[in-house]
N, C-alpha and C positions, 0 to 999 in steps of 0.2 A: 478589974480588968483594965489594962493600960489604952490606949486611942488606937492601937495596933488590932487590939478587939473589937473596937465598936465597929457601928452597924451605919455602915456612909449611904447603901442603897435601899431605894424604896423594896419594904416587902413587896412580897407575891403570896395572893391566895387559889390556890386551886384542888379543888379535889378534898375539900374539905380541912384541909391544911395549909398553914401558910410558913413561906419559908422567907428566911431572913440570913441575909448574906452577911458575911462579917468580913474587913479587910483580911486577916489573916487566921484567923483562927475558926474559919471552917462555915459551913450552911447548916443552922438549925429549925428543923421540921417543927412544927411547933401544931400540934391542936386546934382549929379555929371551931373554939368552943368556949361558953364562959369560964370554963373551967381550966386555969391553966395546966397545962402537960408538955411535955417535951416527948416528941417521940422518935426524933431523932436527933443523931450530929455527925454529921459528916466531914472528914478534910482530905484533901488531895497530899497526903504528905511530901510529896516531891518539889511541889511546888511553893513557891515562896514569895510570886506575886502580888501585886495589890490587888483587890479585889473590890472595887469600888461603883461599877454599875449592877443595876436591876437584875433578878434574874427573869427568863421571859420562859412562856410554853408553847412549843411548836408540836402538832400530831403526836401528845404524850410523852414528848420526852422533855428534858428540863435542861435549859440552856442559861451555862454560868459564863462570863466573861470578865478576865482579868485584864488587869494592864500588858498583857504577852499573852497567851493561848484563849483562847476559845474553845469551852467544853461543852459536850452534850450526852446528858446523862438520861439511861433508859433500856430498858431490853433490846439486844437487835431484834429484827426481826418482827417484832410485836408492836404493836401501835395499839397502846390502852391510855384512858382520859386522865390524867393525874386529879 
């Protein structure tokens, strides 16, 4: 994976999972267990920003931040603990 892959922010663990922000190539869910898994990957394909801070967790939902938008990912409506 070229530096346009790696991973510039600190994970986050919540909810049993930790997630790992990558500059361009997407958030991966990951397991927090000894046992590695992936269980998810995510990407915004529209977007093409850097992606270089933390991501945080506000009332269940997950909040990503680029060098340009600000995302918040989550069910409307619903407020469950990630």
């Amino acid at each position: 994976m070229d530096a346009a892959g790696s991973v510039y922010a600190s994970a986050l663990t919540a909810g049993g999972k930790l997630y790992a922000v990558t500059r361009h190539h997407g958030t991966f869910v990951i397991a927090a267990k000894p046992t590695f898994e992936v269980l998810a990957h995510n990407v915004f394909k529209s977007d093409e920003s850097d992606f270089n801070a933390s991501p945080a967790v506000s009332s269940g939902r997950l909040l990503l931040c680029s060098d340009q938008p600000l995302y918040c990912v989550g069910v409307a409506g619903k407020r469950k603990e990630l």
